[in-house]
C-alpha positions in Angstrom: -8.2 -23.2 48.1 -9.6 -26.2 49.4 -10.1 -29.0 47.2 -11.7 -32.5 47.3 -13.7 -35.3 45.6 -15.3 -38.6 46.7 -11.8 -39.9 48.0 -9.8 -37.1 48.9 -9.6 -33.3 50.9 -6.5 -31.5 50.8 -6.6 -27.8 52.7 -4.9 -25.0 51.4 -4.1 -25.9 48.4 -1.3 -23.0 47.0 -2.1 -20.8 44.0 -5.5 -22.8 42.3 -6.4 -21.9 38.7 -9.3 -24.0 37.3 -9.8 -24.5 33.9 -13.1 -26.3 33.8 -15.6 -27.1 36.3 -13.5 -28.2 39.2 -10.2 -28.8 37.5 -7.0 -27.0 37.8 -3.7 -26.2 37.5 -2.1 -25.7 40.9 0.9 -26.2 43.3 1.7 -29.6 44.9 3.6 -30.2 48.5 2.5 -33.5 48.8 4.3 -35.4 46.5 6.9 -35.4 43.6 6.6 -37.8 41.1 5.8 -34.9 38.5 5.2 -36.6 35.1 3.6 -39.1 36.6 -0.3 -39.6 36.7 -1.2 -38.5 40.5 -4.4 -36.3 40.3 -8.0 -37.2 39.6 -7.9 -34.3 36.2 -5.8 -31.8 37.9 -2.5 -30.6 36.7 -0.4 -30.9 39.4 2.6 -28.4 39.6 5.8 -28.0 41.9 4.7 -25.0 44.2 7.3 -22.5 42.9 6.3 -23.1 39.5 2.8 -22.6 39.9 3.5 -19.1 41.7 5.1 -18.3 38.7 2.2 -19.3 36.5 -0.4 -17.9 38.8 1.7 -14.6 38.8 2.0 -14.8 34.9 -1.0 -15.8 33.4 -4.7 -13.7 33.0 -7.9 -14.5 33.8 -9.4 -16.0 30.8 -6.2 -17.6 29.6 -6.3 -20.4 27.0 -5.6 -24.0 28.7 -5.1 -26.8 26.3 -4.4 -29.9 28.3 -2.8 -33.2 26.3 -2.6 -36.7 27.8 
C-alpha cells in the first residue's frame, strides 16, 4: 500500500494491516532502528516478520498497542 501524511509518502509499502483509521502494523525497508520511535502511530516491522504476521493473523484480529 501506499502510505503518507503531511510530511511523508513512502510507495509500496509491504504487507499493511491497519488497526485504526490510518494506522498499521507493516513491513519496514527503510530503516532499522526497531525499538526505537520512528513512525508517526504506525508499528513498524522488519519485512520478514510482517509477512509472517500478515500470513498468520485474520481479519478482525485483536491489536492492543502499549507505549
Amino acid at each position: 500500500d501506499d502510505m503518507s501524511g503531511p510530511d511523508y509518502y513512502l510507495e509500496d509499502v509491504p504487507y499493511v494491516m491497519y488497526f485504526y483509521q490510518g494506522y498499521g502494523l507493516h513491513g519496514t525497508f527503510w530503516h532499522n532502528n526497531f525499538g526505537q520511535r520512528m513512525s508517526h502511530g504506525c508499528v513498524n516491522l522488519p519485512t520478514s516478520q510482517a509477512e509472517w504476521v500478515f500470513d498468520f493473523v485474520d481479519v478482525g484480529t485483536l491489536v492492543n498497542v502499549h507505549e
